[in-house]
C-alpha positions in Angstrom: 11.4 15.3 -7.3 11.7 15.0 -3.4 9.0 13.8 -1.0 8.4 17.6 0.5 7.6 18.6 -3.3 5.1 15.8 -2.8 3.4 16.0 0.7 5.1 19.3 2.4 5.4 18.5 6.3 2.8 20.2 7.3 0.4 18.6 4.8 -1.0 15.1 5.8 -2.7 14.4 2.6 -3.5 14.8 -0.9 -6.0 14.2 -3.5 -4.8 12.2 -6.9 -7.8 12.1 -9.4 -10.1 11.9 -6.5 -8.7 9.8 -4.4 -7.2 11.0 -0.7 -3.8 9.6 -0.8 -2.6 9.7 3.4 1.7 10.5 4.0 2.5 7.0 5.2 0.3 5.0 2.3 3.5 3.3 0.8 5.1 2.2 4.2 1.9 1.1 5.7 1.5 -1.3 2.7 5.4 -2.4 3.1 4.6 -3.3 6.4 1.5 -4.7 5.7 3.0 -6.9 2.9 5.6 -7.7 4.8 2.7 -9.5 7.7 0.6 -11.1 4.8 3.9 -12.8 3.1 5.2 -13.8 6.4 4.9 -17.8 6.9 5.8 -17.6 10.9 2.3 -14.7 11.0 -0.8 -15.7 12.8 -3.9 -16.0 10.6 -5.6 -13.4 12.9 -2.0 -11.1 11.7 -2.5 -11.8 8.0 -6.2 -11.2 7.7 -5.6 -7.6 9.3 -2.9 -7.2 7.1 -5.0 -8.1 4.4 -7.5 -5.9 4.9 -5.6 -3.0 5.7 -3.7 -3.6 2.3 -7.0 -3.5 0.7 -8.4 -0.5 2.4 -5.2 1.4 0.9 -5.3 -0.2 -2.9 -7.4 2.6 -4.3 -4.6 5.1 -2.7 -1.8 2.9 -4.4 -3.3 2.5 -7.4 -4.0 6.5 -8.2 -0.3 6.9 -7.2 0.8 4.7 -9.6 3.0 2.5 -7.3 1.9 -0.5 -9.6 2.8 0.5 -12.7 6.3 1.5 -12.2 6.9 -1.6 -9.6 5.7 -5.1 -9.4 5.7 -7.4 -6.5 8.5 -9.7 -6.4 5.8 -12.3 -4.0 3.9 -14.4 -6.8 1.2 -15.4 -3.9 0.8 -11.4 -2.7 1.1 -10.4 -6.6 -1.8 -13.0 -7.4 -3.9 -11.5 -4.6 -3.9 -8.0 -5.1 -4.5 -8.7 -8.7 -7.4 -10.7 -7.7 -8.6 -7.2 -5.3 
């Protein structure tokens, strides 16, 4: 399956079982995960990282992204287990 079988440019988002999954979901978490697991970050960086990666779990987890991939990170693994 490709990504425009997915999302189609011109469509932003999509709903999975309820839940409005956004194009950009996965690489905002990357990015975000990236921040949070970063020891040189600012606290101030990894507490917005934090929440943003919390504000998007309900999107990852109706995708699936979880259960076909696990966090290599045992602290970041621990936390989103524990949200």
């Amino acid at each position: 399956m490709r990504a425009e079988q997915i999302l189609p440019d011109h469509v932003d988002k999509i709903d999975v079982n309820g839940t409005t999954v956004r194009k950009g979901t996965v690489a905002a978490f990357l990015a975000n995960a990236r921040i949070w697991t970063d020891e040189g970050a600012s606290e101030d960086a990894r507490a917005h990282a934090g929440a943003d990666i919390v504000e998007g779990l309900p999107a990852l987890r109706a995708i699936g992204l979880f259960d076909v991939l696990e966090i290599r990170d045992v602290s970041l693994r621990n936390w989103l287990d524990a949200h």
